[in-house]
C-alpha positions, 0 to 999 in steps of 0.5 A, a space after each residue: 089965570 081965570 080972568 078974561 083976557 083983553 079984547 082981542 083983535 081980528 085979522 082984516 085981510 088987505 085986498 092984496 096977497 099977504 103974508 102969514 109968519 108962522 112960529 109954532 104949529 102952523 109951521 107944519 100944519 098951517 090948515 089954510 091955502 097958501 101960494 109960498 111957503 119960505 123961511 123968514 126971520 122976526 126980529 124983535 120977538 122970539 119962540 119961548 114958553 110963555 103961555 099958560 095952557 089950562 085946557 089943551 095940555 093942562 087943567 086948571 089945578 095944574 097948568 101947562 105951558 105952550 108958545 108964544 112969542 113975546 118980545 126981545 131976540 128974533 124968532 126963525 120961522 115960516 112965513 105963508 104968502 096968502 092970495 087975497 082971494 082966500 084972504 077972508 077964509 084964512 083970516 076966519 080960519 086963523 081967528 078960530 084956531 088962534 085967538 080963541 083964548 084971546 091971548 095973542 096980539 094979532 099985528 103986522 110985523 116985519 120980516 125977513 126972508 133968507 135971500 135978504 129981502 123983507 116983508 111986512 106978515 101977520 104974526 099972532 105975539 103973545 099978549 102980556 095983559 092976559 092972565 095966562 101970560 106967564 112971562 120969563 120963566 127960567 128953564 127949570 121951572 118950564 121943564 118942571 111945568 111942562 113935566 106934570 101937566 097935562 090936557 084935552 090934547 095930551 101932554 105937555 111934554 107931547 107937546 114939547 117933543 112934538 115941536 121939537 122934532 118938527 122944528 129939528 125936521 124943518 132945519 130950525 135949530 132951536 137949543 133953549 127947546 132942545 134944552 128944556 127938553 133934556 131938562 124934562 127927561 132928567 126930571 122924569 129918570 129921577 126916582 120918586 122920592 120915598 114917603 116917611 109913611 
């Protein structure tokens, strides 16, 4: 997982007002001026813990996990409508807090709002050549993961619970979370098991 990751893309701002499609944390705090926040559906990519996290909620010895998203099913987010004005501020800002660790595919996707109508927005996919992409994981080994590990920027498991009650308060039920998260705390009401010492 030490390997560098492919050379990532930037964000060209169109010079038109834009969309941003928001999966993860940029749902509840996306740090940038928008003019439109609506629900919206990707099809074709979907919410899962795919990334490995060796700095903000792992180490090197113990990775974490965090979200991406990465190919197959669709994924219910938020998309931000962007004015070109702000357009190369944003793009600075979401380059910065996005693609630092080169792990994303930055590309323009198509989605669709709940009233039907459809949109093309950027959306940061999880890029399969980086060596931090940890591909389909069953639950019980996320749940095993995400239970030890730990970084710069807390828990794993704060992580976890943290998307989960925002996901919970933004309406986006989201069970394979909800069940990796009951899968965690079972792990954790388990006794530890005695040494023969």
């Amino acid at each position: 997982m030490s390997e560098a990751c492919p050379p990532a893309r930037r964000l060209d701002p169109p010079p038109h007002d834009f969309w941003i499609f928001a999966y993860g944390s940029l749902m509840w705090d996306p740090g940038f001026p928008h003019l439109e926040v609506r629900r919206a559906r990707l099809i074709g990519y979907h919410r899962a813990f795919c990334l490995y996290s060796e700095r903000y909620r792992g180490t090197p010895e113990r990775p974490g996990l965090v979200l991406g998203l990465d190919r197959g099913g669709s994924c219910l987010g938020r998309a931000y409508k962007v004015a070109a004005a702000d357009g190369p501020a944003v793009a600075a800002y979401l380059d910065e807090r996005e693609m630092l660790g080169g792990a994303y595919d930055p590309r323009w996707v198509d989605i669709r709002f709940e009233d039907g109508r459809r949109a093309r927005a950027y959306a940061y996919l999880i890029d399969r050549a980086c060596a931090g992409y940890a591909g389909r994981l069953d639950l019980d080994r996320v749940a095993e993961v995400i239970a030890h590990a730990a970084g710069q920027r807390g828990s794993n498991i704060d992580y976890l619970v943290n998307t989960v009650r925002h996901l919970d308060e933004l309406g986006i039920a989201e069970s394979s979370l909800h069940d990796v998260l009951e899968r965690v705390q079972r792990r954790l009401a388990q006794p530890a098991p005695e040494s023969d010492g």
